[in-house]
PAPA-315218 format. One record per residue (C-alpha): chain; residue in three letters; x, y, z. Coordinates in steps of 0.02 Angstrom, whole numbers. Each point is the difference from the previous one (the first is absolute). Layout:
A|Ala|X|Y|Z
...
This chain:
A|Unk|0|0|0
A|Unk|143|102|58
A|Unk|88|-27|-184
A|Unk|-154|44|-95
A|Unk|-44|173|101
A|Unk|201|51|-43
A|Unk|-30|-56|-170
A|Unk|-129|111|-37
A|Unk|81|131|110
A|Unk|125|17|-135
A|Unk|-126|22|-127
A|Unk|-116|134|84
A|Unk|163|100|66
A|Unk|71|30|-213
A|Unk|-191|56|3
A|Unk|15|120|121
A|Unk|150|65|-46
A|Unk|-45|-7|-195
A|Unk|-161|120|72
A|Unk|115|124|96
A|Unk|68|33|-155
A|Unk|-170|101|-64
A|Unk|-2|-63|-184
A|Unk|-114|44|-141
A|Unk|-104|-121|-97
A|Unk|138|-60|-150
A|Unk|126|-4|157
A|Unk|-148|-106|72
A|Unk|-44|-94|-151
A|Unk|175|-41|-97
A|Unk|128|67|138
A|Unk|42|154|-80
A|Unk|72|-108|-155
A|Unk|165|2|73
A|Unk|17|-206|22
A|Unk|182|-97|-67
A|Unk|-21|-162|-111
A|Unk|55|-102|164
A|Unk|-142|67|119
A|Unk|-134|3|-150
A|Unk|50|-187|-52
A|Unk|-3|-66|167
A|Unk|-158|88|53
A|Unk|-86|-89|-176
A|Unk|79|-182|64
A|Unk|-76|42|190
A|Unk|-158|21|-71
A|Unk|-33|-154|-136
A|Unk|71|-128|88
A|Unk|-124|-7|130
A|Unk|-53|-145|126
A|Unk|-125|-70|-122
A|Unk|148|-37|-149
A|Unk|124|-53|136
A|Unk|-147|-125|87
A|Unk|-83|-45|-159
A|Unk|166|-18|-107
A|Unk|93|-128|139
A|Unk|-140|-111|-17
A|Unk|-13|3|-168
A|Unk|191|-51|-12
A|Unk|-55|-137|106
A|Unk|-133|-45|-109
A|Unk|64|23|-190
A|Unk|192|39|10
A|Unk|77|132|-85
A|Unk|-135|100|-101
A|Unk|-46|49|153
A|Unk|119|137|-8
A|Unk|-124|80|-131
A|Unk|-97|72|126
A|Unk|132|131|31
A|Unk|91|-27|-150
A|Unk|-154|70|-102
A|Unk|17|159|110
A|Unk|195|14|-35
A|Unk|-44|-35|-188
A|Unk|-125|161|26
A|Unk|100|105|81
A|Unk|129|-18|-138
A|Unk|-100|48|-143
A|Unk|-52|150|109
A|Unk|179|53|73
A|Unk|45|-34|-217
A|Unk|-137|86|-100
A|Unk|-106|100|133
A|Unk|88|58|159
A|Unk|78|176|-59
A|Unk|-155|45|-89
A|Unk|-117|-36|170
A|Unk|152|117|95
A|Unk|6|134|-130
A|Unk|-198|11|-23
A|Unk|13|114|181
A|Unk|-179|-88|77
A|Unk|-33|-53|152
A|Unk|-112|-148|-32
A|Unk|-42|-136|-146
A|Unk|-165|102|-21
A|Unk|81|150|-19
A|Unk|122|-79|-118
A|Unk|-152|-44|-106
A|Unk|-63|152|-19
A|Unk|138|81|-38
A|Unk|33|-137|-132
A|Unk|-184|-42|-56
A|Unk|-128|93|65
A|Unk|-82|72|168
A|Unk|-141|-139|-30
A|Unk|118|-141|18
A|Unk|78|73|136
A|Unk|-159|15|108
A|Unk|-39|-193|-58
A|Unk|156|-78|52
A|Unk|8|93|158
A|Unk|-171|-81|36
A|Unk|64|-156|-40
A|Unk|150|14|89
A|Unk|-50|27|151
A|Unk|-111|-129|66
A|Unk|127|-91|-55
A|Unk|136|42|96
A|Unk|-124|26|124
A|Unk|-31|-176|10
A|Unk|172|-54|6
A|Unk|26|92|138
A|Unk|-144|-87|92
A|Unk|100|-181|-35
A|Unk|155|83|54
A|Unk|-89|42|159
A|Unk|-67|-170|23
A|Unk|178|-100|-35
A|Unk|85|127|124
A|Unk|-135|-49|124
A|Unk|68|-181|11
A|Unk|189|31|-23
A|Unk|-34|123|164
A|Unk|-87|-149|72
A|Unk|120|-107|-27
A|Unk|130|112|97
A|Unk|-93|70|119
A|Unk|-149|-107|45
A|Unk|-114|133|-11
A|Unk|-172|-51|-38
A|Unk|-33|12|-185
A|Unk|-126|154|8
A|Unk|118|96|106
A|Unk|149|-43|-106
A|Unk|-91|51|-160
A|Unk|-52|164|90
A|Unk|174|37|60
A|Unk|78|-40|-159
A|Unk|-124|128|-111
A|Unk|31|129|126
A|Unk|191|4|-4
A|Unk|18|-25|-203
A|Unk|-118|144|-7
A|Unk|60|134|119
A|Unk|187|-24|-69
A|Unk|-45|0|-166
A|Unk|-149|147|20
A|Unk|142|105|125
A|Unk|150|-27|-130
A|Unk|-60|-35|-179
A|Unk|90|-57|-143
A|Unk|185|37|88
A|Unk|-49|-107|153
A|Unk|-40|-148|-123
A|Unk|143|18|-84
A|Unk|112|8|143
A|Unk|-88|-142|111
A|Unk|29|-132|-176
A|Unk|166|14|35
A|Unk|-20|-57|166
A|Unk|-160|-113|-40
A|Unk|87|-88|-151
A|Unk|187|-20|88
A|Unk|-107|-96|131
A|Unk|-85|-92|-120
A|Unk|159|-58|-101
A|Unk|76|-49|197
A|Unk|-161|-109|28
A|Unk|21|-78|-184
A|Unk|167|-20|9
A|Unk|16|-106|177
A|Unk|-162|-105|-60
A|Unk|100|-48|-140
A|Unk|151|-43|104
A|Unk|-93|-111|125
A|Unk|-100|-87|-142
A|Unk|164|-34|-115
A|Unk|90|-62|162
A|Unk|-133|-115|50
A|Unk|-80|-80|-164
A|Unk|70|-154|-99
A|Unk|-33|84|-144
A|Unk|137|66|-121
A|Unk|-37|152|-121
A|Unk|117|-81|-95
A|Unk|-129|-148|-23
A|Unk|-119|116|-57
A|Unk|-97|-4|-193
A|Unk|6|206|-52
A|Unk|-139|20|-100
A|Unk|-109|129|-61
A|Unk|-171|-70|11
A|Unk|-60|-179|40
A|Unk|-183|-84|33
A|Unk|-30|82|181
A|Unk|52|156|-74
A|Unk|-45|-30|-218
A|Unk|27|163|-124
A|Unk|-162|68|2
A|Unk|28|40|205
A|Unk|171|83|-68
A|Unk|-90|80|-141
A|Unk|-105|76|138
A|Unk|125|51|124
A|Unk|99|87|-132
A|Unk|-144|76|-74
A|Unk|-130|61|125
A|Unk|139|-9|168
A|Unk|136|84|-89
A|Unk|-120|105|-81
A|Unk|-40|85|145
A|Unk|175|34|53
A|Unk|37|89|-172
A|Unk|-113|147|51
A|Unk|-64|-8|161
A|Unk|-51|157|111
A|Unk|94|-72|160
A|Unk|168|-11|-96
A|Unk|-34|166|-97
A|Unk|-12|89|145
A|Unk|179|-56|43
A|Unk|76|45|-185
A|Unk|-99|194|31
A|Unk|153|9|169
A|Unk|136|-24|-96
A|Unk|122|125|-10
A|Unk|7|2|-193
A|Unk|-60|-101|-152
A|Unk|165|-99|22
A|Unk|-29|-49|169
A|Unk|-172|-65|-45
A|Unk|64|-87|-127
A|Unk|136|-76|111
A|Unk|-121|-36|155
A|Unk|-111|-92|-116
A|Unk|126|-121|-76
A|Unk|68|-20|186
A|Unk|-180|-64|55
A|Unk|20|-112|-134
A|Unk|163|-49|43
A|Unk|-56|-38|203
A|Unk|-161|-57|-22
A|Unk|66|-151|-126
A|Unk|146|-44|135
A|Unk|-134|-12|107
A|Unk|-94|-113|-93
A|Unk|127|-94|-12
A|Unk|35|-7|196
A|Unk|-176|-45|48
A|Unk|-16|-161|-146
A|Unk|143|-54|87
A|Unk|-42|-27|171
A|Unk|-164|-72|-101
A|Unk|89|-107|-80
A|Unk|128|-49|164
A|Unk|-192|-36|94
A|Unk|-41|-138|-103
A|Unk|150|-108|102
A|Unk|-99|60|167
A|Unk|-185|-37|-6
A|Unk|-101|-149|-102
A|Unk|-75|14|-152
A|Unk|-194|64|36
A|Unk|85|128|112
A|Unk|-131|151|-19
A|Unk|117|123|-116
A|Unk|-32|144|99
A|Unk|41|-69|158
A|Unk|183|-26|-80
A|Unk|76|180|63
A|Unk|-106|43|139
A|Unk|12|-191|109
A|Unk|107|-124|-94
A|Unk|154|153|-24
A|Unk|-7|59|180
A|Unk|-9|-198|80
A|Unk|174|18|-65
A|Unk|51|137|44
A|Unk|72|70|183
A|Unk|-137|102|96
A|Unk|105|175|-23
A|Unk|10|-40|-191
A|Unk|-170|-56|-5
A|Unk|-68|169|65
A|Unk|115|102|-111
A|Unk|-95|-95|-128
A|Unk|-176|47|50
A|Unk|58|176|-3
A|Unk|77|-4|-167
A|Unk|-187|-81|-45
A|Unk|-77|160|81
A|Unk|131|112|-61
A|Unk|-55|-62|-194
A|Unk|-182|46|54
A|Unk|27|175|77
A|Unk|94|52|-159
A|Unk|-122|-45|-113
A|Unk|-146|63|112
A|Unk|74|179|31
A|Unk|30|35|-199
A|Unk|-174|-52|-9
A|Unk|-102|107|110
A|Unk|124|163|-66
A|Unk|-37|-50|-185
A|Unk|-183|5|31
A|Unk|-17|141|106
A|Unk|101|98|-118
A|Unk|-94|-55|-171
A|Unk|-183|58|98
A|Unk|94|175|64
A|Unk|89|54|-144
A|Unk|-115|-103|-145
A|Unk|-184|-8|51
A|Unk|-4|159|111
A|Unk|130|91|-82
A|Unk|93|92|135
A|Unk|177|-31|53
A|Unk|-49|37|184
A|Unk|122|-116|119
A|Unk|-110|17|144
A|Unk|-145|-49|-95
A|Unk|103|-147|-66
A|Unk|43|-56|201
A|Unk|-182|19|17
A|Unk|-38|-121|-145
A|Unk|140|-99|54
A|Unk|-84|-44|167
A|Unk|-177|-33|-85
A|Unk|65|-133|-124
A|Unk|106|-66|140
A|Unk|-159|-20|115
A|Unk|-91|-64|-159
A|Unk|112|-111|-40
A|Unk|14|-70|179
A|Unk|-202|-8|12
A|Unk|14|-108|-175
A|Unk|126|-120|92
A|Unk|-114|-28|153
A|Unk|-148|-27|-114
A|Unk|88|-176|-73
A|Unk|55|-50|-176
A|Unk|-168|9|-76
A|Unk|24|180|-47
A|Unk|174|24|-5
A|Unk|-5|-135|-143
A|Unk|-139|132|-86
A|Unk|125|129|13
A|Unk|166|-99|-45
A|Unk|-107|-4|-171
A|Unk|51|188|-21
A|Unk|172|-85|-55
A|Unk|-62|-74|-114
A|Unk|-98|135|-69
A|Unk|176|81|9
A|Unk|117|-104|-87
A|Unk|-137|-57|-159
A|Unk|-41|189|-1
A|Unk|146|141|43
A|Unk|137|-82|-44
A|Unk|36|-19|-197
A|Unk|-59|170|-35
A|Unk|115|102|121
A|Unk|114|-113|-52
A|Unk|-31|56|-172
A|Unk|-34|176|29
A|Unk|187|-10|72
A|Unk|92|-43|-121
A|Unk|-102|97|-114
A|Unk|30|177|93
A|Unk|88|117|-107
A|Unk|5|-94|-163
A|Unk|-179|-67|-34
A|Unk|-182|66|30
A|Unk|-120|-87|75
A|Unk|-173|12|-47
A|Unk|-60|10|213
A|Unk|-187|-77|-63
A|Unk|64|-160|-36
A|Unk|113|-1|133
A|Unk|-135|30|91
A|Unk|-108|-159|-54
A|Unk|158|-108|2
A|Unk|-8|42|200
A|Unk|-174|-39|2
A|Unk|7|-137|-122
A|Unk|132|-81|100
A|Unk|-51|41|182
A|Unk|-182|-83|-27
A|Unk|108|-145|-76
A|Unk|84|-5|169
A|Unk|-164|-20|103
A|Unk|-29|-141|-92
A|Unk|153|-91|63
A|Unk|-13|54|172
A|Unk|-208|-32|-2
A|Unk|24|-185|-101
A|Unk|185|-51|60
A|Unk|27|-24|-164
A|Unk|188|56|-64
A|Unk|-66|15|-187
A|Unk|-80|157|16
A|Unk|144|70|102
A|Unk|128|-50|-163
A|Unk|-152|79|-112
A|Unk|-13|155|113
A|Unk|168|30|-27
A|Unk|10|-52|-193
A|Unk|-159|101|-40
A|Unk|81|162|86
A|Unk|175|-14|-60
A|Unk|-85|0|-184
A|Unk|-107|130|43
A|Unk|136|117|61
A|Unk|107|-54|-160
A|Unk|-142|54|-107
A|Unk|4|172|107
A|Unk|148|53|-82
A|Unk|-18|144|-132
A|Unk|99|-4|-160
A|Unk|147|102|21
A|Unk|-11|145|-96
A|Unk|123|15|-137
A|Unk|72|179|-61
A|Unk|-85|85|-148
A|Unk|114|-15|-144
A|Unk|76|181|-59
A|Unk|-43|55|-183
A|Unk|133|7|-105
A|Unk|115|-105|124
C-alpha cells in the first residue's frame, strides 16, 4: 500500500509542479512544442505498449509462437510509415489536435466529425484503463476493487488535469523505464527456469493459431491506427522541430518492436513452465511471477500498472483537448481541467457500470479506424501538392465510419477491411487534377 501511495506521489508532485508553472493552452496541450526525439519517442513507446499488448501478447506466444510478435510489430510497422512519409508534415502543420489538423487540411466539417468520433473513443479507453489499473492496484495493495478503481481514476486524473501534456511526457519516462525493469527481470526468471531453448524455436511469420488473414488484419486495421492516431499526434505537435518529430517517431518504432520482441520471449520461455491448456492470459500475470522472487514479482505488477497509467493519462488529455479546442472552440486551459475532470468521472462511472457499455463505446474505435484514418492519411501527404475535393472526403469518412459500426455491431472483421478499403478509395478519388501551366503564345 505504502509503494503504491509513493508511486503515485511521484506522479501528482510533476503535476503540481508542471501547474506552478502557469502555462497557456498549447503549453498545456503539446508542451510548448519544445520536446527532443528521445523524450517524444519514448513518451509514444510508454503509451502503445500498454498492459493489454504485454498481457494479451505473452499468451499469445504461449499459444501460437512467434507471430505473436505482430501484435506490436503491426504498431512498429505503423509508426514507421508515419515517422517516413507523415511525421514532419503533422509537426510543421502548427495544430494542436488531429481535428484541427483536418480542418486545416480538409475542411472545418471533417474536423467537427472526427472530433466527435474521437472522443468517445478515447473516452472509452480510458474507462478500460481505469478498470485494468483497478486490479494491478489490487493486486499490490489489497484494496478492495471499488476502492482501488476509485483511487486509481482520481490520481491519473489530478496529475494529468494539474500538469498536462509536459507531466505525461515526463512521467513516460519514468512509467516506461519501470516497465522495461519489470519486462526485463520476467524475462530473466523465465529464461533461467524453463527447459526450453530459443534456439529450439521454429521463426515464422504466420502459422494455423495465428493464419494470414489475422496478420492481414493486424497490419491493416492495428497498424492502421498507429499511422495517424490522435494520441501519438499529440506527441509529434511537442516536438521541438519537424526533425525531431520525425526522429521521435522512428524511435517509437524502434522501442516498441524491441519490445515486442522482449515480451514473445518470455511467451515463448512460458511454454517450458505451465501445461498445455494453461489459460493464455494467466501466462504473465500467475505462471511468470510463480517463478519469480517476491521483490521481482512486485516490480512486475508495477511495470503492468506502469503500461496502464501511460496509456490512460494520454487518453483522458487527448479527449479533453479534442472537445475544448474542436467541439467548443476555445483554447481555455481551465476549461480544459474542467473537462478533464468530467470525462475522468465519466469514464470512471462507465467502469463501475460493467462491460456491457464500455463494449458499446470501445465500438467508437472502430468507427475510428474504418472511418478517420485513410483520409487524413491522404489529406497528409496530399498537403501542399494536391487538392482535395473536402465533399468526398467527407463521404469517404462517413462511408467508412458506418462501415466500422458494422464490425464493431456484427464482430465481423470484413466490414472493418471494407471500411477501410471503401475510404482509402474514396479519399484517392478526392484528389483534384493538378493544374498544369497555361502554355505561352508564341513560346
Amino acid at each position: 500500500m505504502t509503494l503504491l501511495a509513493l508511486y503515485f506521489a511521484l506522479f501528482i508532485g510533476m503535476g503540481v509542479y508542471e501547474y506552478a508553472k502557469r502555462k497557456d493552452f498549447e503549453d498545456f496541450a503539446v508542451a510548448g512544442r519544445h520536446r527532443g526525439a528521445g523524450v517524444v519517442g519514448v513518451s509514444i513507446v510508454a503509451s502503445c505498449v500498454g498492459a493489454s499488448a504485454t498481457i494479451g501478447m505473452t499468451g499469445l506466444a504461449f499459444s501460437a509462437g512467434t507471430p505473436a510478435f505482430w501484435w506490436l510489430g503491426s504498431g512498429a510497422a505503423g509508426l514507421l510509415v508515419l515517422g517516413s512519409l507523415l511525421a514532419a508534415k503533422v509537426r510543421k502543420s502548427g495544430v494542436c489536435t488531429l481535428p484541427d489538423m483536418a480542418e486545416k487540411f480538409i475542411s472545418p466539417a471533417t474536423r467537427r466529425l472526427t472530433a466527435l468520433i474521437i472522443v468517445p473513443a478515447w473516452a472509452s479507453i480510458l474507462a478500460a484503463q481505469y478498470i485494468a489499473a483497478a486490479k494491478a492496484a489490487t493486486a499490490l495493495s489489497g484494496m478492495d476493487y471499488s476502492t482501488a478503481l476509485i483511487a486509481c481514476a482520481a490520481a491519473i486524473t489530478a496529475y494529468t488535469l494539474l500538469g498536462g501534456q509536459n507531466s505525461i511526457m515526463k512521467s513516460d519516462v519514468v512509467q516506461y523505464g519501470l516497465v522495461a525493469a519489470g519486462l526485463g527481470l520476467a524475462l530473466y526468471y523465465t529464461a533461467t527456469a524453463s527447459p526450453v531453448s530459443l534456439a529450439d524455436m521454429n521463426l515464422q511469420w504466420t502459422n494455423e493459431a495465428f493464419p494470414l488473414s489475422k496478420w492481414t488484419y493486424f497490419m491493416l486495421i492495428v497498424g492502421g491506427s498507429y499511422v495517424v492516431c490522435p494520441m501519438l499526434f499529440g506527441r509529434l505537435f511537442s516536438a521541438r522541430t519537424e526533425r525531431q518529430a520525425r526522429r521521435g517517431a522512428l524511435f517509437g518504432s524502434a522501442g516498441i518492436a524491441l519490445s515486442a520482441v522482449l515480451i514473445v520471449c518470455i511467451g515463448l520461455f512460458a511454454r517450458g513452465l505451465a501445461p498445455a491448456g494453461t489459460d493464455a492470459d494467466s501466462i504473465l500475470t500467475q505462471v511468470v511471477p510463480s517463478v519469480m522472487p517476491a521483490w521481482a514479482g512486485t516490480a512486475l505488477i508495477f511495470a503492468l500498472l506502469s503500461a496502464i497509467v501511460s496509456s490512460a493519462d494520454s487518453c483522458l488529455i487527448t479527449a479533453a483537448t479534442i472537445l475544448e479546442h474542436d467541439l467548443i472552440g476555445g483554447k481555455s486551459t481551465g476549461r480544459c481541467r474542467l473537462l478533464m475532470l468530467g470525462i475522468g468521472l465519466g469514464a470512471l462511472v462507465v467502469a463501475k457500470s460493467g462491460g456491457s457499455i464500455l463494449s458499446l463505446l470501445l465500438a467508437a474505435n472502430d468507427i475510428y479506424v474504418c472511418g478517420v484514418v485513410a483520409p487524413m492519411f491522404v489529406a497528409i501527404l496530399a498537403w501542399g501538392k494536391r487538392a482535395i475535393n473536402p465533399r468526398t472526403m467527407l463521404l469517404a469518412m462517413l462511408a467508412g465510419g458506418t462501415l466500422g459500426i458494422a464490425a464493431a455491431w456484427t464482430g465481423l472483421k470484413v466490414f472493418s477491411f471494407a471500411g477501410v478499403g471503401l475510404s482509402l478509395a474514396l479519399s484517392a478519388a478526392a484528389l483534384l487534377p493538378q493544374r498544369t501551366p497555361a502554355k505561352v503564345e508564341g513560346a
